[in-house]
C-alpha positions as CSV (number, residue, x, y, z in Angstrom):
1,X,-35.8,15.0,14.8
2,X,-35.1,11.4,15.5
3,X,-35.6,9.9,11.8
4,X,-33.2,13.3,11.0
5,X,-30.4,11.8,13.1
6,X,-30.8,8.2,12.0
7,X,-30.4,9.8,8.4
8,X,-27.2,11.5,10.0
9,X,-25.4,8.6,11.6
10,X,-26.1,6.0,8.5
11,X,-24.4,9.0,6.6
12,X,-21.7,9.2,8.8
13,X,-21.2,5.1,8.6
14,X,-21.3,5.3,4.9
15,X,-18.7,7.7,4.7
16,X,-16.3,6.2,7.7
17,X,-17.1,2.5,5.6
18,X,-16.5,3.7,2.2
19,X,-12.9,5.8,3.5
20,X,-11.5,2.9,5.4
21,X,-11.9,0.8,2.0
22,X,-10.0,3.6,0.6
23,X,-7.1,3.4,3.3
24,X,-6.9,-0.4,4.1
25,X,-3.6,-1.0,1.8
26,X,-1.7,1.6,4.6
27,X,-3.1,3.5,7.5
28,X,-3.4,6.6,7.4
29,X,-1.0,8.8,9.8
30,X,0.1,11.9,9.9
31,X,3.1,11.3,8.6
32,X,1.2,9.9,5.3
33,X,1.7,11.0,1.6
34,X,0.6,14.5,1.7
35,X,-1.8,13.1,-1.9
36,X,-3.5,10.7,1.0
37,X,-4.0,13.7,3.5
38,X,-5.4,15.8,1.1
39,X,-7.7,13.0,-0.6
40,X,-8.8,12.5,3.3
41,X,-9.4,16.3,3.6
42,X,-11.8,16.4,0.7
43,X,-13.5,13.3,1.5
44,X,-14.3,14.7,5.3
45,X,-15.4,17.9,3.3
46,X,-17.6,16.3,1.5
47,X,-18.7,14.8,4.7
48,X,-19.4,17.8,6.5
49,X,-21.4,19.1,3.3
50,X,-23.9,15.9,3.5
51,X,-24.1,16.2,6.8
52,X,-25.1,20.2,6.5
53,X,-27.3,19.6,4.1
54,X,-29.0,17.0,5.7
55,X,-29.3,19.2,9.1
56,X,-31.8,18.3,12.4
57,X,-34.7,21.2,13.2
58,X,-34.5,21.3,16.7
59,X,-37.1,23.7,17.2
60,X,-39.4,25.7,14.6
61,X,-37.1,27.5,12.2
62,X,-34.0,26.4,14.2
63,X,-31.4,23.5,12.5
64,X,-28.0,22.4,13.5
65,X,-25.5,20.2,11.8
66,X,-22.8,18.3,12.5
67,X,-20.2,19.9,9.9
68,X,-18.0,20.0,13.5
69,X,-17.5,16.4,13.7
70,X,-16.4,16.0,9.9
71,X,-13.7,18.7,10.9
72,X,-12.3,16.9,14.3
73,X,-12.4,13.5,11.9
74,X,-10.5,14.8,9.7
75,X,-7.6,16.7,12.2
76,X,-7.4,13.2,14.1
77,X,-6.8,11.2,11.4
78,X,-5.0,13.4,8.8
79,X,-3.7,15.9,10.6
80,X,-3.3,19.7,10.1
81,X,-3.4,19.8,6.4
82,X,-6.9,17.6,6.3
83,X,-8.3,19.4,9.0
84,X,-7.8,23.2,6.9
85,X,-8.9,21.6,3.6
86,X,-12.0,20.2,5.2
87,X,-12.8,23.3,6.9
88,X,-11.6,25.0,3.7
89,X,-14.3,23.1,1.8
90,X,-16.8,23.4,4.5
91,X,-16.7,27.1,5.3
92,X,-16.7,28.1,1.3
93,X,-20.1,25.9,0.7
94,X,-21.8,27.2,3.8
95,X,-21.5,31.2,1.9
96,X,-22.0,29.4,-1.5
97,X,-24.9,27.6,-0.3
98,X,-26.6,29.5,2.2
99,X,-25.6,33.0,1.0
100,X,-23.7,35.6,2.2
101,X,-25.4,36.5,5.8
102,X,-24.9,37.4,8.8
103,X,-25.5,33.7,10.1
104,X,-22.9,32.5,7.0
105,X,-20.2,35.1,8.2
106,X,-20.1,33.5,11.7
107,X,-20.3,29.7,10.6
108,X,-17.4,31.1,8.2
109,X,-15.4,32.4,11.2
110,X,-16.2,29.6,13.5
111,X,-15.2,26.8,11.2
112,X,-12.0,28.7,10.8
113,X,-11.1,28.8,14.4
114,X,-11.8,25.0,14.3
115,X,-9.3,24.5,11.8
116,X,-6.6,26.3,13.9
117,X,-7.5,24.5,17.4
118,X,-8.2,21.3,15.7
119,X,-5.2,21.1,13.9
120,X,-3.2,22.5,17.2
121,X,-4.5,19.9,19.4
122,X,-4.0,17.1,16.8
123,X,-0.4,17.1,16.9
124,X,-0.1,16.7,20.6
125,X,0.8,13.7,22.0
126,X,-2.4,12.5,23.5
127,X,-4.1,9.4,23.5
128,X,-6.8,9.0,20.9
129,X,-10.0,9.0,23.4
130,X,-8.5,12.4,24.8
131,X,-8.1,14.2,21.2
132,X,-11.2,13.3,20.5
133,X,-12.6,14.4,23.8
134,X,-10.7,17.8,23.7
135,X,-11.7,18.4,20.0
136,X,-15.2,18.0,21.3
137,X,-14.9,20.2,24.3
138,X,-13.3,22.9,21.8
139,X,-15.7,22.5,19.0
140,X,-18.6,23.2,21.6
141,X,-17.4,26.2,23.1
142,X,-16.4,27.9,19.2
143,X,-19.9,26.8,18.3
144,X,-21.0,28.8,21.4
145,X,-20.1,31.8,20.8
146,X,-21.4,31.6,17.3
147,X,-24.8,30.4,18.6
148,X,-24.8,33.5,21.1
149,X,-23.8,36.2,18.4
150,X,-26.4,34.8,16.0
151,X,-29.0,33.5,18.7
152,X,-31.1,36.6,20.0
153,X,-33.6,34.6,22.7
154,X,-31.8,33.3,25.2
155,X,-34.0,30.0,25.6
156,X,-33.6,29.5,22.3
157,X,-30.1,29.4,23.1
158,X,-30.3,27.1,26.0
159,X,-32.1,24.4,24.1
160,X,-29.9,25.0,21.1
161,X,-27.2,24.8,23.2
162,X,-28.6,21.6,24.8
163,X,-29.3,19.8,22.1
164,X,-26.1,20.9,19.9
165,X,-23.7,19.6,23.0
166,X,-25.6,16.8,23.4
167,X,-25.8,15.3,19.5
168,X,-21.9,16.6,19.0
169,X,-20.9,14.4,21.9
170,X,-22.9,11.3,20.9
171,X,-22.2,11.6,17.2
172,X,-18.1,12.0,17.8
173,X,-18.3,9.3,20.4
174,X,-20.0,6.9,17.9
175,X,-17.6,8.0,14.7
176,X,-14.4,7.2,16.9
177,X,-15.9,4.1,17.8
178,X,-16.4,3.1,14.3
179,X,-13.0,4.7,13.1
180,X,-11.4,2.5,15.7
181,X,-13.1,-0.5,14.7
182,X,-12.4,-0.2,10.8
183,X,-8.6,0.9,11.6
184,X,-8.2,-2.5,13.7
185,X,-9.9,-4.4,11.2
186,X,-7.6,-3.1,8.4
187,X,-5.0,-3.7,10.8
188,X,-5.7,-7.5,10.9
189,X,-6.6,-7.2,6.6
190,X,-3.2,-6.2,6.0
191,X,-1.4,-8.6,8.3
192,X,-3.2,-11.3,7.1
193,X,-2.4,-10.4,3.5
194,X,0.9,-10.0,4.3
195,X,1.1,-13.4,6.5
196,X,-0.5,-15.2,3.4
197,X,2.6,-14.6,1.1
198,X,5.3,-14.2,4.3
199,X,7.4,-17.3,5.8
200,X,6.2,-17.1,9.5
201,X,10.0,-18.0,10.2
202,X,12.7,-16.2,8.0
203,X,10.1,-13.2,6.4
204,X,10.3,-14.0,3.3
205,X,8.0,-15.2,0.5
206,X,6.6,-18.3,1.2
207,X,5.8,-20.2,-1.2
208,X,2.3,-18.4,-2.1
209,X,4.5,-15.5,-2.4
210,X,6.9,-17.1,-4.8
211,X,4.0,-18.7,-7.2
212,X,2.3,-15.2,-7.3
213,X,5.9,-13.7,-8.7
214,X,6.7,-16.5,-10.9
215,X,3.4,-16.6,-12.4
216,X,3.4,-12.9,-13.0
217,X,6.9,-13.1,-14.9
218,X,5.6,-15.7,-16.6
219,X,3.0,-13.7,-18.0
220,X,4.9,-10.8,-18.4
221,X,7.7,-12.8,-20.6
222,X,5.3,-14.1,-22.6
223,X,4.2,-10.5,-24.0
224,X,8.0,-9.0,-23.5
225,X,10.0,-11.9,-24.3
226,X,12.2,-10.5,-20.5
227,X,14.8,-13.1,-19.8
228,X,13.9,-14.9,-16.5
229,X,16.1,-17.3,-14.7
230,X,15.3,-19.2,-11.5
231,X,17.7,-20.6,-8.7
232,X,16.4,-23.5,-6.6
233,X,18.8,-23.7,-3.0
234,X,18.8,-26.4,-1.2
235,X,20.7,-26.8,2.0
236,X,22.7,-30.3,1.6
237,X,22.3,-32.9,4.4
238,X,20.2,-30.4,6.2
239,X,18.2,-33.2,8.2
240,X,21.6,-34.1,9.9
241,X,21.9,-31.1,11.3
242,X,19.0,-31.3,12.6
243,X,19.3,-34.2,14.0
244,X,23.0,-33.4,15.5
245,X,22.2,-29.4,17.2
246,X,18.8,-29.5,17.1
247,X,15.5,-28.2,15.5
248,X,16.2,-24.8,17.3
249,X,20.0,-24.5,15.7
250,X,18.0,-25.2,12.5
251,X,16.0,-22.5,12.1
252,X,18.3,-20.2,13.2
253,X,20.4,-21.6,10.1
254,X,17.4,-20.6,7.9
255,X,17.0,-17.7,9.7
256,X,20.7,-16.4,9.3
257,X,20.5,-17.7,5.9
258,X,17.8,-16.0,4.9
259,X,19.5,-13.3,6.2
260,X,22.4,-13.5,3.8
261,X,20.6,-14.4,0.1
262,X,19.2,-11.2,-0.5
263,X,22.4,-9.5,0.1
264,X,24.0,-11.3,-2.4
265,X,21.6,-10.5,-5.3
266,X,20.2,-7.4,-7.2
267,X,17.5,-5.5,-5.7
268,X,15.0,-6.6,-8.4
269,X,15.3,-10.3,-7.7
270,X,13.3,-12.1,-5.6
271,X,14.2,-14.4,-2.6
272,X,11.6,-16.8,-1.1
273,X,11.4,-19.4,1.0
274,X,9.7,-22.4,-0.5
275,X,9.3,-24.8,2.0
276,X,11.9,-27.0,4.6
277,X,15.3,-26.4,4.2
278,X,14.6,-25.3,0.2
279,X,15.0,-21.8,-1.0
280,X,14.4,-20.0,-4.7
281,X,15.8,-16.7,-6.0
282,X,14.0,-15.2,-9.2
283,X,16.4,-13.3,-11.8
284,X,15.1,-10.8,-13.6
285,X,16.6,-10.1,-16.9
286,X,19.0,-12.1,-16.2
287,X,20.7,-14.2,-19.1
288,X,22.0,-18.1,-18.1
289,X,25.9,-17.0,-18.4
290,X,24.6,-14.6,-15.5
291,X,22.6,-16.9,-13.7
292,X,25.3,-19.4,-13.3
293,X,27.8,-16.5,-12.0
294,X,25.5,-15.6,-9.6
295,X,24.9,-19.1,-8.3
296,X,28.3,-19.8,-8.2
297,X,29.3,-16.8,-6.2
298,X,26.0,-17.4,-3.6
299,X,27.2,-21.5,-3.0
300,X,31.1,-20.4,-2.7
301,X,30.2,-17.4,0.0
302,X,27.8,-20.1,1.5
303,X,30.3,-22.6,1.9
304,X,32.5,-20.4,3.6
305,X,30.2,-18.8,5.7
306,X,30.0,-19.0,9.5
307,X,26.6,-19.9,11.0
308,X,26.4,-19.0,14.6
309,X,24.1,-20.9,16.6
310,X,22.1,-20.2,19.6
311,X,24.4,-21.4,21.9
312,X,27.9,-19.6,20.0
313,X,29.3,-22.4,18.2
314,X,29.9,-22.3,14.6
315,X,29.1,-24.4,11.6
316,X,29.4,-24.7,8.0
317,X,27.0,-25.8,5.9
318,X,27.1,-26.2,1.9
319,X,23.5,-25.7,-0.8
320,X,22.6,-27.3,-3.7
321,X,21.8,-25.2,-6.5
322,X,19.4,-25.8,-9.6
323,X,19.9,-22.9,-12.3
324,X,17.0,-22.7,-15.5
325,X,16.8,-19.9,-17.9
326,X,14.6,-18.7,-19.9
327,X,15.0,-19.1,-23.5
328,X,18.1,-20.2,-22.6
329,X,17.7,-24.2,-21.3
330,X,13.7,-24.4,-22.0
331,X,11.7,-23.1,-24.8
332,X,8.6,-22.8,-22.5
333,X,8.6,-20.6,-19.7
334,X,6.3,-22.6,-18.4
335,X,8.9,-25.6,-17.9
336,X,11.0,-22.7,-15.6
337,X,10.3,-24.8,-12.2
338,X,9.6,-28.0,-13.5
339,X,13.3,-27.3,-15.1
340,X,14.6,-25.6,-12.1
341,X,13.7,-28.4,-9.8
342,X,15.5,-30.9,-12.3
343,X,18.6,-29.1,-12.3
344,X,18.4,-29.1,-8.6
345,X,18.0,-32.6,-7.9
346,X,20.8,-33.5,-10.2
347,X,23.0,-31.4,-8.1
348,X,21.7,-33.1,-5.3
349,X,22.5,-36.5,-7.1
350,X,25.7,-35.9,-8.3
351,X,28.0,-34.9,-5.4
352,X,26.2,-32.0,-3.5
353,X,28.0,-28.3,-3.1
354,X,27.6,-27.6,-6.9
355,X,25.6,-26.0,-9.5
356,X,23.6,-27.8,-12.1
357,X,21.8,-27.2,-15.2
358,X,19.9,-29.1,-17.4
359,X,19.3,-27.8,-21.4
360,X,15.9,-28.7,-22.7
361,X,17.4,-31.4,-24.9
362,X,18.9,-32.9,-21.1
363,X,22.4,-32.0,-22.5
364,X,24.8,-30.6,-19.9
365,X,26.3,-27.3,-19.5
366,X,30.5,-27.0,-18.8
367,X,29.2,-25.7,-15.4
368,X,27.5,-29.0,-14.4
């Protein structure tokens, strides 16, 4: 009986492993596609079939399973529609399996009545622990019944009972340990993926976040031949302010302007912050005539614009933009930042509060 449940939990940690692999990109809620609440269904189905056909023998010619726990997995985690098609898929391979008996009709009715008080006490407000704990509690007393209706010799159906009760409750408490464990370490996955490519400060892409997007458009132009064009921002004389209000006024001034660049671009481009006081804005399909509009437009509403500081006073500050295009100033895409960066330290050069652009052959456009 032992070696039977050691077979049984590595089943069920193969299966709660090989799920939460499937579900680290999102967590799974009830509030979840209704495509990832079915795909969880049929995965705890197929659960509660391993786990049937890999049942314990308590005593001679007596085995139980624990299809139950499968079930109150699947109503935790994915809710009422899991919950039915895991039953659904449980229920219909115990008669297809087993055959039509009188032991097959009862396991047919009891997992049905699991479905419905799982997926009743599933989408009560409870803490975790207690669902769990109810669900258990429930699953028991169905199971029960069915034991007593099917069970003739009543101390057959006191150790059944016994030893049913007993491996339920240590098999659910160890599968919502282990649930909870792989949701808090796909917790951490997830925000650590998403803090690799995220500025800690303003939220947007850092600069891993920007190379990942550039690089990817660069590909992509290569095989489309897309028009891409690039903005480097730079906030002039941004070290005086720092110097004048403060580190704290600072980053509120990237954090307010940060703020204010993506609302002042299509939804397809891409804002990120590359470092200091420095900012880029990606343009997809987006010719150079474009480009320079949009540039234009972002440095005049910046120049106007009223930063509010911590402490309610307001400033002005003016950017520095660097505009490259591609085909339109390089014949490489892969000269888009080095290009980029050019056009933006030209601006810098040259008076500050402007646009720039350099061609490929370093002559100037009217904007310059």
């Amino acid at each position: 009986m032992f070696r039977q449940l050691f077979v049984n939990f590595t089943i069920i940690i193969s299966a709660i492993s090989i799920t939460a692999h499937m579900f680290r990109e999102k967590e799974l809620v009830h509030s979840s596609p209704i495509s990832s609440r079915i795909i969880f269904g049929i995965c705890s189905g197929v659960l509660g079939i391993i786990l049937m056909i890999f049942s314990i023998q308590v005593l001679p010619n007596i085995i139980v399973d624990f299809r139950n726990v499968a079930a109150i997995w699947s109503a935790i985690y994915g809710g009422p529609v899991s919950a039915i098609i895991t039953c659904m898929i449980i229920g219909s391979f115990r008669v297809l399996y087993f055959g039509l008996t009188d032991s097959s009709i009862a396991a047919l009715i009891n997992i049905s009545f699991m479905a419905i008080g799982f997926s009743f006490i599933c989408r009560q407000s409870f803490s975790m622990r207690k669902k769990y704990a109810i669900c258990v509690i429930y699953a028991i007393f169905i199971s029960s019944i069915a034991f007593y209706l099917v069970l003739t010799n009543n101390n057959v159906l006191v150790k059944v009972l016994l030893y049913f009760s007993i491996g339920t409750i240590i098999v659910t408490y160890f599968m919502y340990y282990l649930t909870e464990f792989h949701i808090k370490l796909n917790s951490l996955y997830r925000k650590f993926r998403s803090e690799a490519k995220q500025d800690f400060l303003t939220g947007l892409n850092n600069v891993r976040g920007f190379d990942e997007e550039i690089n990817f458009l660069m590909n992509n132009s290569k095989q489309t031949s897309h028009v891409v064009s690039l903005l480097f921002i730079d906030i002039d004389f941004f070290k005086k302010i720092n110097d004048t209000y403060g580190h704290i006024a600072g980053d509120a001034i990237l954090i307010e302007l940060a703020d204010l660049l993506p609302k002042l671009c299509s939804y397809k481009d891409t804002v990120s912050r590359n470092g200091g006081e420095e900012f880029s804005i990606i343009l997809r399909d987006c010719p150079l005539s474009k480009a320079i509009e949009v540039a234009e437009r972002i440095r005049s509403i910046i120049e106007k614009y009223p930063f509010k500081l911590l402490n309610n006073n307001i400033i002005n500050i003016t950017v520095s933009i660097g505009v490259a295009n591609y085909p339109d100033t390089i014949d490489e895409i892969n000269k888009l930042i080095e290009k980029a960066d050019t056009s933006l330290y030209k601006a810098k050069r040259t008076g500050r509060n402007k646009v720039s652009i350099i061609q490929d052959d370093e002559g100037l456009c009217p904007n310059t």
